[in-house]
C-alpha positions as CSV (number, residue, x, y, z in Angstrom):
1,X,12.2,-5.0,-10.5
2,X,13.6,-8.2,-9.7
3,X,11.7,-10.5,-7.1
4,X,13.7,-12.5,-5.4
5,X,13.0,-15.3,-2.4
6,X,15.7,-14.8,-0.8
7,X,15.0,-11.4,0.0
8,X,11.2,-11.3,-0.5
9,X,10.2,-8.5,1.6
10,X,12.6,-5.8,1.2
11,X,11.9,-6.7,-2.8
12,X,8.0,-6.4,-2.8
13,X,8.2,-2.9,-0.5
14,X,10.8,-1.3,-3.0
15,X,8.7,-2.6,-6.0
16,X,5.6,-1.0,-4.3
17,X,7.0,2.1,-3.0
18,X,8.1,2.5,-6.7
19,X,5.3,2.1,-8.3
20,X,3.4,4.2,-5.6
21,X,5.7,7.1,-5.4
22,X,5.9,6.7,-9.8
23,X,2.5,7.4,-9.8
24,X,2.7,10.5,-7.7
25,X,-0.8,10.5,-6.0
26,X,-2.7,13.8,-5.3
27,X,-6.0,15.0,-3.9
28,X,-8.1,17.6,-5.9
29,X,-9.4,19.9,-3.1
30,X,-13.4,19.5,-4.1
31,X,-14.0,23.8,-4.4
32,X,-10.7,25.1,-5.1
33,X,-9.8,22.3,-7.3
34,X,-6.1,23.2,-5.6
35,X,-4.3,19.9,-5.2
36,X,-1.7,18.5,-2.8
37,X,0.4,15.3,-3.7
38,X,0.8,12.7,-0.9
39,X,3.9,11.5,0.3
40,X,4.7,7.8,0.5
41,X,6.2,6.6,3.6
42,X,6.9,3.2,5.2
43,X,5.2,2.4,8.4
44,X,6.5,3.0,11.4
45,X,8.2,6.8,10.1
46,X,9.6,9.7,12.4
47,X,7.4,12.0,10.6
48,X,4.1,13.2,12.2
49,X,1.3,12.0,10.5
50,X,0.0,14.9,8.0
51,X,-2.3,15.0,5.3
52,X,-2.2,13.8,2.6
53,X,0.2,10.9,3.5
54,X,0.5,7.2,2.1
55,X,2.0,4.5,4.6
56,X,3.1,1.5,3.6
57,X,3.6,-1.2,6.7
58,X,5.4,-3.8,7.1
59,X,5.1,-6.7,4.0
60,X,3.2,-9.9,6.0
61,X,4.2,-13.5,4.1
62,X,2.6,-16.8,4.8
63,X,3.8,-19.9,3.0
64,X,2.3,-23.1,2.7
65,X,1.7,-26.2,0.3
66,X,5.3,-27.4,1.2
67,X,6.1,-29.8,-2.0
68,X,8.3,-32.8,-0.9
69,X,12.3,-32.5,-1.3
70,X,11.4,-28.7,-2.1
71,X,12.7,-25.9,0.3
72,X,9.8,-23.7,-0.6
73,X,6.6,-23.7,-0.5
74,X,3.5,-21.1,-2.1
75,X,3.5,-17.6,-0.6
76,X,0.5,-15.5,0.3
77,X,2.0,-12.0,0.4
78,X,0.1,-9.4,1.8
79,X,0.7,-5.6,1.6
80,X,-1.4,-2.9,3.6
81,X,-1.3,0.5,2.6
82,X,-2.7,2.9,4.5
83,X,-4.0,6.6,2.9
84,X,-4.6,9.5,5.4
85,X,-6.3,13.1,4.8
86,X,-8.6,15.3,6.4
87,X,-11.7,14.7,4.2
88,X,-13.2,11.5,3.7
89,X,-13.3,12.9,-0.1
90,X,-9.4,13.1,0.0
91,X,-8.9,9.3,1.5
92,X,-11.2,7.9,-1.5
93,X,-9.2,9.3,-4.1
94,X,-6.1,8.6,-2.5
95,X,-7.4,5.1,-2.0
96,X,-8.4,5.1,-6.0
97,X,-5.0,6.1,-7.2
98,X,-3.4,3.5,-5.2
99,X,-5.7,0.8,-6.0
100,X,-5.5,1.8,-10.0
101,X,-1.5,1.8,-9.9
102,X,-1.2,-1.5,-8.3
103,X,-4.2,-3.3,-10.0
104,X,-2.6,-2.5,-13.5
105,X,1.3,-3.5,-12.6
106,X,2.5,-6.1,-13.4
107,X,5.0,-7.2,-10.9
108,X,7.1,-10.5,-11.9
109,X,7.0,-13.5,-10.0
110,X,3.8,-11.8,-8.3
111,X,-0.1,-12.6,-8.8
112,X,-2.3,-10.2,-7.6
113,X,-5.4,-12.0,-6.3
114,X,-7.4,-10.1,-3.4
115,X,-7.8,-6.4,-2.7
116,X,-10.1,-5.7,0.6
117,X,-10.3,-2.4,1.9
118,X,-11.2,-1.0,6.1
119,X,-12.4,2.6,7.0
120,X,-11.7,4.5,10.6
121,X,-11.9,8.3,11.5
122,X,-8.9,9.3,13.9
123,X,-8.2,12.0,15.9
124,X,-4.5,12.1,17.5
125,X,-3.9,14.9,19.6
126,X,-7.1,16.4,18.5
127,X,-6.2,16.4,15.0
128,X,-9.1,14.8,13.0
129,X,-7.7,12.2,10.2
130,X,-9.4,9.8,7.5
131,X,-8.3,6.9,7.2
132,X,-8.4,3.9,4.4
133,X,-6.8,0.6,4.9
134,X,-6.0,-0.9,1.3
135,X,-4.7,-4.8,1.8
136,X,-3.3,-6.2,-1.7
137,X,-3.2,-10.2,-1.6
138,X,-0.5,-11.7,-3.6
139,X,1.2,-15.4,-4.3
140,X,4.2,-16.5,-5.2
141,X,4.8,-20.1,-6.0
């Protein structure tokens, strides 16, 4: 896919929803070995939150290091994904599927230099979620 500054963040969410959705992520129930795979969403969906479920949010783009008579400047691109189940089990190998997929892509025009992850437990409506917060650190110059 074709990165393009002019309309950065709709590019790096397709490119990322392609790649996530290409590599068709599942959990392996632990006993049954029965799996479900996960669907990919963007943040912000009309769907109720189910299990197992990958959210991608909204892309967040700093840029700085303005060069002078230049109209742009480098571009810290950040994209949080968010993996959801009912096991904490289920959230790690979500969470390792997604990592491995976007670690090994090579996106053009992209540099991948960060990955940080955050843990919660959730409980809307007295349903009881895990949840893993993947944040992938990119720049663009």
């Amino acid at each position: 896919m074709t990165i393009s500054d002019d309309t950065l963040n709709v590019d790096v969410f397709n490119t990322i929803r392609t790649l996530l959705i290409s590599a068709s992520p599942k959990v392996t129930n632990t006993t049954t070995l029965a799996t479900k795979t996960a669907t990919v969403l963007s943040s912000y969906n009309d769907e109720s939150v189910s299990v197992p479920q990958i959210i991608i949010n909204p892309i967040k783009i700093d840029e700085s290091e303005w060069k002078f008579g230049s109209f742009q400047g480098k571009k810290i691109i950040n994209v949080e994904i968010e993996c959801y189940y009912e096991k904490s089990v289920g959230v790690e190998q979500l969470s390792d599927i997604v990592s491995k997929t976007i670690k090994e892509a090579t996106i053009t025009g992209l540099d991948l230099i960060a990955v940080t992850s955050d843990y919660a437990f959730i409980s809307p409506n007295d349903n009881k979620f895990h949840l893993k917060t993947l944040t992938f650190t990119f720049v663009r110059e």
